[in-house]
Every structure is written in C-alpha cells, then in structure tokens.
C-alpha positions in Angstrom: 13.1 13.9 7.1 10.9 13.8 10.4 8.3 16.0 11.0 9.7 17.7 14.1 13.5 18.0 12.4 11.3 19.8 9.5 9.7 22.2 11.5 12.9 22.9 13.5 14.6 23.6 10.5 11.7 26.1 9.4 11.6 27.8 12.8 15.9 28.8 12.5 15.3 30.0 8.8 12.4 32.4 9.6 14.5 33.4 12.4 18.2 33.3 10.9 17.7 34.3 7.4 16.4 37.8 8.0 19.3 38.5 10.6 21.9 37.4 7.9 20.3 39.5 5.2 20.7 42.6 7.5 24.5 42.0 8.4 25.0 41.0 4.6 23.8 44.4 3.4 25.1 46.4 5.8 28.6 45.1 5.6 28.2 45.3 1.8 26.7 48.8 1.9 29.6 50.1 4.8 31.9 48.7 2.2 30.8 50.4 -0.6 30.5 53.6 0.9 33.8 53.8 2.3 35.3 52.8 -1.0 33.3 55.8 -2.5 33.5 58.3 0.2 35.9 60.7 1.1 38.9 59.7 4.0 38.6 60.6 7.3 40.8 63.7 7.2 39.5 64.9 4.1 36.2 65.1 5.3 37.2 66.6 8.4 39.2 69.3 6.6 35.6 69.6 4.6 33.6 70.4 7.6 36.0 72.7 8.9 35.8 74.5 5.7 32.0 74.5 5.4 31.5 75.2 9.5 33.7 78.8 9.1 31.5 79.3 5.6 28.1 79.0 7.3 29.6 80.9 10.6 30.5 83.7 8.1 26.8 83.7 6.4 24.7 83.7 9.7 22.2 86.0 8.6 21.5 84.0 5.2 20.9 80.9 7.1 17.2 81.3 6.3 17.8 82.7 2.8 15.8 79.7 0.3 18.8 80.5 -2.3 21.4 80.4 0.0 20.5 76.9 1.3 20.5 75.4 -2.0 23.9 76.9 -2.7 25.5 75.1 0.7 23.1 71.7 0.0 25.2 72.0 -3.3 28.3 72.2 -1.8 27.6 69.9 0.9 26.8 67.2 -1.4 29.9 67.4 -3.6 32.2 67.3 -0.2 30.2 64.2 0.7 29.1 65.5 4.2 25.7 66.2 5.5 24.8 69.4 8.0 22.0 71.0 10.3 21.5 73.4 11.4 19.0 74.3 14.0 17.6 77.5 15.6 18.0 78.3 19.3 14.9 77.0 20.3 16.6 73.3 18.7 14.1 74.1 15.3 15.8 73.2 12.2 16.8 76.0 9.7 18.2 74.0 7.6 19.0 70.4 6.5 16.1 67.8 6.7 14.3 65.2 9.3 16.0 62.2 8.2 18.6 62.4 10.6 16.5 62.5 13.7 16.8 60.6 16.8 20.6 59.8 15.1 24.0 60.5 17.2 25.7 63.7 15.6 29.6 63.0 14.7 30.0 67.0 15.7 28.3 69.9 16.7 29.4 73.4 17.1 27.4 75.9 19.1 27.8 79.1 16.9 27.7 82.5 19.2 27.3 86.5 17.4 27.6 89.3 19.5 27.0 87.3 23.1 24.1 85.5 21.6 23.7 81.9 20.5 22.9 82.3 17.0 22.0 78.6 16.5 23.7 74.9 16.6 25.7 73.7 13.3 25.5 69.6 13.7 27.4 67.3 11.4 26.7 63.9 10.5 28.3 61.2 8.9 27.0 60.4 4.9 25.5 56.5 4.4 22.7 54.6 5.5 23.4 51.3 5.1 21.6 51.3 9.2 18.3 51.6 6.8 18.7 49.6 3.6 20.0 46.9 5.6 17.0 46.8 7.8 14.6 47.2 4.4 16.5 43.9 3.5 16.0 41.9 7.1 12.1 42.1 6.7 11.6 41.6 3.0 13.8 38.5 4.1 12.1 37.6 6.7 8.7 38.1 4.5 10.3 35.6 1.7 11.1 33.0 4.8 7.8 32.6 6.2 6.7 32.6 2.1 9.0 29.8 1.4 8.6 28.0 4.7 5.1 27.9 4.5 5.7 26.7 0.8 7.0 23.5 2.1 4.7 23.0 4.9 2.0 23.3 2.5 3.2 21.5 -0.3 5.0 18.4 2.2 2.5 18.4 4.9 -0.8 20.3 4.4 -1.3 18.6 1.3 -0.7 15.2 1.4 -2.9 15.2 4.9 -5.6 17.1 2.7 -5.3 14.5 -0.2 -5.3 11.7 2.7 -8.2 13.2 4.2 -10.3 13.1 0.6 -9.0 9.1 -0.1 -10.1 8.3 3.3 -13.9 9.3 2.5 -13.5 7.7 -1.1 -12.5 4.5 0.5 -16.0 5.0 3.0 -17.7 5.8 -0.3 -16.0 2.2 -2.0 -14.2 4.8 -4.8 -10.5 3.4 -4.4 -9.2 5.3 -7.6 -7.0 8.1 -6.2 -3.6 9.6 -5.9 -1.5 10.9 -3.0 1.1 13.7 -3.6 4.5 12.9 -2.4 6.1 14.5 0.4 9.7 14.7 1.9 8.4 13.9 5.9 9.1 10.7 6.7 6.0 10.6 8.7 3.7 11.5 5.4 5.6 9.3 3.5 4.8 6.4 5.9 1.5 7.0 6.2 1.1 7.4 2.4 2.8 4.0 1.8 0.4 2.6 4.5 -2.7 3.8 2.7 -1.0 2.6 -0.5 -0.8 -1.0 0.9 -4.5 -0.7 2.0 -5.5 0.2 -0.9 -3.9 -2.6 -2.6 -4.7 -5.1 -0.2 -8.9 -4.2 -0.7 -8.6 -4.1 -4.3 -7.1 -8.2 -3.7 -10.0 -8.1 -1.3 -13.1 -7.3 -3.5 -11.6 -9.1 -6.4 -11.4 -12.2 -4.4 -14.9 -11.0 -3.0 -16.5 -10.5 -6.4 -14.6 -14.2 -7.5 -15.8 -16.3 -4.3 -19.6 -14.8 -5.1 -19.3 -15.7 -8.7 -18.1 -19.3 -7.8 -20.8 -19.6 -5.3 -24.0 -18.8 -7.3 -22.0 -21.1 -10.0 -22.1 -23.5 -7.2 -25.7 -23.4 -5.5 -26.6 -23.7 -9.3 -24.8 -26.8 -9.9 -25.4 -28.2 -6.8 -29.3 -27.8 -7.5 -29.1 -29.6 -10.8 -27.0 -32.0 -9.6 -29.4 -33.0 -6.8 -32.4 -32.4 -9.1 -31.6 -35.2 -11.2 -31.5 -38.4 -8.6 -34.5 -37.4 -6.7 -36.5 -36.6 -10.2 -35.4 -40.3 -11.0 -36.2 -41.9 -7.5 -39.4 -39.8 -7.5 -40.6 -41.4 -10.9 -39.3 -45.3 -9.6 -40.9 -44.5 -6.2 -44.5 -43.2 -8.0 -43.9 -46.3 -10.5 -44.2 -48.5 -7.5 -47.1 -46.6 -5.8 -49.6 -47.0 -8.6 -48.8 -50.2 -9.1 -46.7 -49.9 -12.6 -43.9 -52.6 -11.3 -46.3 -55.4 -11.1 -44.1 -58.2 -10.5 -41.8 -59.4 -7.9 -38.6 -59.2 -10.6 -40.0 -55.4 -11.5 -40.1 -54.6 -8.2 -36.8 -55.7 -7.5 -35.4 -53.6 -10.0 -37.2 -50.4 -8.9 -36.2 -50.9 -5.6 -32.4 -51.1 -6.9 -33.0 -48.2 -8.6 -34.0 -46.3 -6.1 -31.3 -47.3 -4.1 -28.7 -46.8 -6.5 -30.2 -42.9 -6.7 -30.4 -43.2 -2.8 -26.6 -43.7 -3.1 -26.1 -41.3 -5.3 -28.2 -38.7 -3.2 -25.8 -39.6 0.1 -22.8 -39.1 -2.2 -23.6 -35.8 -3.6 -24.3 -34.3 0.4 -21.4 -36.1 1.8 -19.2 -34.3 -0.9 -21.4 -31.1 -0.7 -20.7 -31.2 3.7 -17.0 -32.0 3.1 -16.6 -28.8 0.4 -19.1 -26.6 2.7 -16.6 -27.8 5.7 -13.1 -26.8 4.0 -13.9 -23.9 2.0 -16.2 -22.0 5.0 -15.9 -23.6 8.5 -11.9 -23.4 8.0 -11.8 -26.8 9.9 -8.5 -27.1 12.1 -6.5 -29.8 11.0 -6.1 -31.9 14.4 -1.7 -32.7 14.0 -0.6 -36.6 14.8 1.7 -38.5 13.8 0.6 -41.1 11.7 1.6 -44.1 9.8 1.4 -43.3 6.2 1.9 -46.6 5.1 -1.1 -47.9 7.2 -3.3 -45.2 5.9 -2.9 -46.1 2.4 -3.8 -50.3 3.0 -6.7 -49.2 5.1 -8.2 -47.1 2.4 -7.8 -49.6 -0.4 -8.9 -52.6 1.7 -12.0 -50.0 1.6 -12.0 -50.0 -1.5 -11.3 -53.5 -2.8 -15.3 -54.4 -3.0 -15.8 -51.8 -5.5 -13.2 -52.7 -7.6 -13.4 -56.4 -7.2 -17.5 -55.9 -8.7 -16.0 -53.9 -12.0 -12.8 -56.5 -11.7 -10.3 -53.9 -11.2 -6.7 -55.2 -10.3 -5.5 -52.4 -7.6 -1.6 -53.0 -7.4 0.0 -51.9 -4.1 3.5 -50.6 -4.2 3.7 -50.0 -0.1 7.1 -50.5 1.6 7.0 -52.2 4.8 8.1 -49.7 7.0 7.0 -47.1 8.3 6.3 -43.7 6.8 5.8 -41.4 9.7 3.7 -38.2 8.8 2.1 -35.7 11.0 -1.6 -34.6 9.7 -5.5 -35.6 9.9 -6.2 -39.3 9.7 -9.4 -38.6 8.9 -8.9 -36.1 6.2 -6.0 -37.8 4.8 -8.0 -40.9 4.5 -11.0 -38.6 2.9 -8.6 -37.4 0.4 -7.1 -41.0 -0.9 -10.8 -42.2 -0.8 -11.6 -39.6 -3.6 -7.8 -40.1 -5.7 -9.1 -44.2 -5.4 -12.8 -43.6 -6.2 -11.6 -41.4 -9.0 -10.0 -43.9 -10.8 -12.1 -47.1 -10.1 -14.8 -44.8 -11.7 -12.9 -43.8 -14.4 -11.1 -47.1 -15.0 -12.8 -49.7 -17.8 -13.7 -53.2 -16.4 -11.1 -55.2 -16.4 -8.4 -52.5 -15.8 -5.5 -51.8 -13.3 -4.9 -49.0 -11.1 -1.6 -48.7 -9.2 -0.7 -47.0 -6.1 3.0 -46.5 -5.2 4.3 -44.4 -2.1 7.9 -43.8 -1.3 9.3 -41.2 0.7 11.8 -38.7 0.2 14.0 -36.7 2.4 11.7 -34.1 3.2 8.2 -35.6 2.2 6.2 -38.6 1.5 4.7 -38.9 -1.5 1.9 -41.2 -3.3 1.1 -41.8 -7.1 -2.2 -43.2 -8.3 -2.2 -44.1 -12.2 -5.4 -46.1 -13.8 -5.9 -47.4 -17.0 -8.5 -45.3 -18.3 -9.0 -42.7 -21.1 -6.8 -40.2 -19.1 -7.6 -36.2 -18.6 -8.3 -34.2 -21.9 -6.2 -30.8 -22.4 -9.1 -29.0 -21.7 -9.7 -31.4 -17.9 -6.1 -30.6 -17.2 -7.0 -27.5 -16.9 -10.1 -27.4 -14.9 -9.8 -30.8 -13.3 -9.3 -29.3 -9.7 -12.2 -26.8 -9.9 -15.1 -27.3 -7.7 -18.4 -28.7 -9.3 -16.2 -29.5 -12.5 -16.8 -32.6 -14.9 -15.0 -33.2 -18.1 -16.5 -34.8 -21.3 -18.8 -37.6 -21.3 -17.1 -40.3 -19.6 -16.7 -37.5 -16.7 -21.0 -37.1 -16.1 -23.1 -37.9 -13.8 -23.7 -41.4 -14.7 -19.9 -42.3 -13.2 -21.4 -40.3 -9.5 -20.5 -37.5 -7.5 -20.9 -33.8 -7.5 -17.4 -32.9 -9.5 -15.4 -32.2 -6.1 -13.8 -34.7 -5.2 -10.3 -34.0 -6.7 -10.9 -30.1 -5.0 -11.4 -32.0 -1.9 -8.4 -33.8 -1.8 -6.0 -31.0 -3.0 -7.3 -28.5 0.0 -6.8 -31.3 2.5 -3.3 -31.8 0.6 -3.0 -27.8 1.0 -3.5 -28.4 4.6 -1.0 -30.6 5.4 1.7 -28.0 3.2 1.4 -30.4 0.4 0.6 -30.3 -3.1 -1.9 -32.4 -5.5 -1.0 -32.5 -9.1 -2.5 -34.6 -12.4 -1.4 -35.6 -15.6 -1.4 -38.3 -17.9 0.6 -41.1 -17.8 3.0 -42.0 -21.2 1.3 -45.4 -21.6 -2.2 -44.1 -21.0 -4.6 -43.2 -18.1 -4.3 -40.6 -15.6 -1.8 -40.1 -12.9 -2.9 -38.3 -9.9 0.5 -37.4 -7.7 0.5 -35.8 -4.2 2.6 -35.3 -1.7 3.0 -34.1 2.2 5.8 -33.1 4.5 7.6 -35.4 6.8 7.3 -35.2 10.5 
C-alpha cells in the first residue's frame, strides 16, 4: 500500500468511525427504548393524569415527601416532569434536562396568580450515550491509527535510521521490521541488496588482500633466487674464481640464462599487474585466427627444435575470423605453447588443433608429458601456483602463465579449461566467440 493511500485511509477512519459509532448507538438505543417504553397515547393519557394530580397538590409542591411520592409515580408511568417556580426556578425535577426542548408545558394559574410552570419531557437519552460512544471511538481511532503509523512507518524508518550508522560504523549485522507501505518496503529491500552487495564487497576485499601479500611474497622469492645466483656467478667472475676462457664462458651463460629468467619473471609479473589492476581495454578487430596460431608456433619452433620437440599443426586453411586482441591473444597461446615445451620430455610431441564451431573457435594443445596431478587440476589456474617437482623453478616462470591466458580468454567471452589427456600428457582447451 503507498504511503499517501495509507495516510488517506487513516485520515477517513479518525474521521468516520466516531460518526458511525454515534448513529449506531443512537439508533440502537432509540430502538430499545421505544420497544421498552410506553406508546404514544398511553403516555399522553399518563401526563394528563399526573398534570391534574400536581395541579391538585400545589401547595405540596415543595413538600421533600411529597416529591418523592410523584418521582415514584413518574418513574413507573415512564415520563419525566418539572416543575419550576414563577421566577423559572425549579421546585422540582433535576438539571439534566436543561437547555433540552420540552414535549409540553402547562402554565398552572390559582386564584389569578401563576403558581408555577409544569414542563414535560420525553424519557431516553440515547442523544447522550451516543455521543459518550463517538469520542471514546474517535479516542480508539487515533489509538489504532497511530498503531499502524508507528508500527509500519515510524519504525522501520527508526530501525533504518540505526542500520544506516552501523553500516558508517562497518557493523552490517542487523534487522529491519517489516512494514505494509510499499514505500518502506522498497527501501527496506534496497538496504537489504546493499547490504548484501558489501558483504560480496569485503569478502572479495578481504580475498584480493590475502592473494596479494601471498603474491608480493612469492614474487619476492621468486625473484630472490636468479639474482642470488647471477650475484654469486657475477662475484665469481670479479675475483677472478673463473680463471679460464672455458670457465668464463660458462659463467657468462649462467648469468645469462638467470638474465633470462629475471626478464621472464617481470614480463609475466607486468602482464598479471596489467590484467588484474590496470583493467586493460581489449582493443576489438577482426582477426585471422588461423594466422595467429602459425605465427606463434613459428615463434616458437627454436625452442622446441633445441629440446627436439615435434609440434604438430592441425590448422585448416581457411580462414577463422575472430574479433579480439592480437596481441593478447598471441600473449595467451605463447604461454599454452611455452607450457608445454617446458613440460614436455626431449624428444616429445605436442599438438595443436583448431577447428571452429558454429558459435566459436576453439584450439586444443595436448603434450606428451607427465600431465597435471589431482591436486594441479585444481590449482593449475591460480596466480603464483607451481605443482610438484617437475612444475619449479628450474622449468622458468613465475607460476602465471596459465592465469594469464585464461583472463585474456575471459576477455574475449571465452573459457580456458585443462585436463589430462587418455593417452597421457596434459590437454590445455580454450575457446572464443566468433565474429
């Protein structure tokens, strides 16, 4: 119900309900009292009777004894009298009657003087108890109407009110009362969806700040370890330790080699740093997945030619046209390729296939290595993760590779997925959507 249709209907109560009381209880009490009283001409004939008794009795009119006598009698006929002095002072009869419309009067006259004035009224007062019953009505209205207003709109603002300054104090445990306004009950189900949506909001807080002392930490051993080990070879070479020309050869390579390793760890660290923070905008044009996937393994083919890798090609001829990032795309099937040269024994075969479906393209990449662990299935796709021994550091890298690729398959409303293949090795699938 709306707010204003509420307070409308509040208004007409307070104003109606009172008014119907009164007309209820004086129909009900007019009823009654006609039922019980005498009829017309009987109590006509009754006043008569009663007007030439008190005519007779004149001089008793002030008599104590005498007026309970004719109260008496008055009473059991039904009918009520006064009777007042000359000077309008009342001799008998009581007050209740004042500023009321006499049904007769009869001016009563002794010996060329008025003796006094006999007025007659008629018995009930349902005029009174039905105006008791309009205000204690209208009492119980506002009661009940202020009932509602406080229960469906005082409170719930008041409980709003306190959740607000909880929420400025970070306290989101609370609960709003329910309410029948529509406006209430909208606002309630907006704080409700607030609520909800910071609780997401400091969860993913309080997980995003875990991951990222997990991975300044990694990061810091990660890099520790190459420079430790170009820092001894490059001190080895200062004092003169690699004395001949075939000693210094190999401490140059080494320092290379953890030169190499050094570029590879910041390039993967800038990429990460890039997707996860910067929220890079994917530049959209239409490409030619096909020619993607040669270019990158042409890349490629010196690495796996020095651990004499065969990489099998399974690339129709025509074209796959795609809309996305050439350069992230081709960042992403550098790391799916790399991952499997490094994982692949010399002498083994990786495979690439890519075939397109109705409504995307997609590309497999299987090797011939050990394949994931249940455990690496798991985790494989976590940033700074590295499986058992033939996953460390002596294979490279800084464990995100894989994350890499499946944000910039994210990116491109795609998917990146591993497994292990039936025959061995690991099978890295991905996919993205057609133009």
């Amino acid at each position: 119900m709306r707010i204003r249709k509420f307070m409308v209907i509040g208004v007409l109560f307070i104003v109606i309900f009172p008014w119907f009381v009164y007309f209820f209880v004086h129909m009900l009490d007019t009823h009654l009292f006609r039922s019980m009283a005498p009829t017309q001409s009987q109590q006509q004939t009754a006043m008569t009777q009663m007007t030439h008794l008190m005519i007779q009795h004149e001089q008793k009119w002030t008599d104590p004894s005498w007026q309970h006598q004719l109260q008496t009698e008055l009473a059991a006929k039904g009918i009520n009298a006064v009777i007042l002095s000359p000077s309008n002072q009342v001799i008998f009869g009581d007050n209740h009657h004042h500023g009321w419309m006499p049904s007769q009067q009869m001016l009563v006259v002794q010996n060329g003087q008025i003796a006094g004035t006999i007025q007659w009224y008629a018995a009930g007062h349902g005029d009174t108890i039905a105006a008791i019953a309009a205000v204690v009505a209208l009492v119980l209205g506002i009661t009940l109407v202020g009932f509602q207003i406080r229960r469906n709109v005082i409170r719930p603002l008041e409980a709003m009110s306190r959740a607000a300054r909880q929420i400025a104090e970070g306290d989101l445990d609370f609960a709003l009362p329910v309410s029948r306004v529509t406006e209430i009950t909208q606002v309630r189900t907006a704080f409700q969806v607030m609520v909800k949506g910071l609780r997401a909001a400091f969860d993913q807080q309080a997980k995003l700040e875990e991951e990222r002392r997990f991975f300044i930490g990694a990061i810091a051993h990660d890099l520790r370890t190459p420079l430790f080990s170009l820092r001894g070879y490059l001190d080895g070479l200062a004092q003169g330790i690699a004395a001949t020309p075939a000693k210094i050869a190999k401490y140059v390579a080494v320092c290379k080699e953890k030169a190499n390793h050094l570029d590879r760890l910041v390039s993967d660290l800038f990429a990460f740093t890039k997707l996860e923070y910067m929220e890079q905008t994917v530049h959209r044009d239409r490409l030619h997945m096909a020619k993607v996937v040669k270019r990158v393994a042409e890349s490629l083919q010196p690495l796996a030619d020095a651990k004499d890798i065969q990489l099998h090609l399974t690339v129709p001829d025509k074209d796959f046209l795609v809309t996305g990032d050439a350069h992230l795309l081709e960042r992403a099937l550098t790391n799916l390729l790399d991952n499997a040269l490094r994982h692949t024994p010399q002498g083994g075969d990786i495979f690439v296939q890519l075939r397109q479906d109705p409504d995307k393209t997609m590309l497999t990449v299987r090797d011939t290595g050990p394949g994931f662990s249940d455990e690496e299935l798991a985790h494989v796709f976590e940033p700074m993760y590295r499986g058992d021994a033939s996953r460390n550091l002596a294979t490279g890298g800084a464990g995100l590779g894989l994350t890499i690729a499946k944000r910039i398959f994210k990116s491109h409303q795609g998917e990146l997925l591993a497994a292990n293949h039936a025959d061995g090795g690991a099978v890295l699938t991905c996919w993205i959507a057609n133009e």
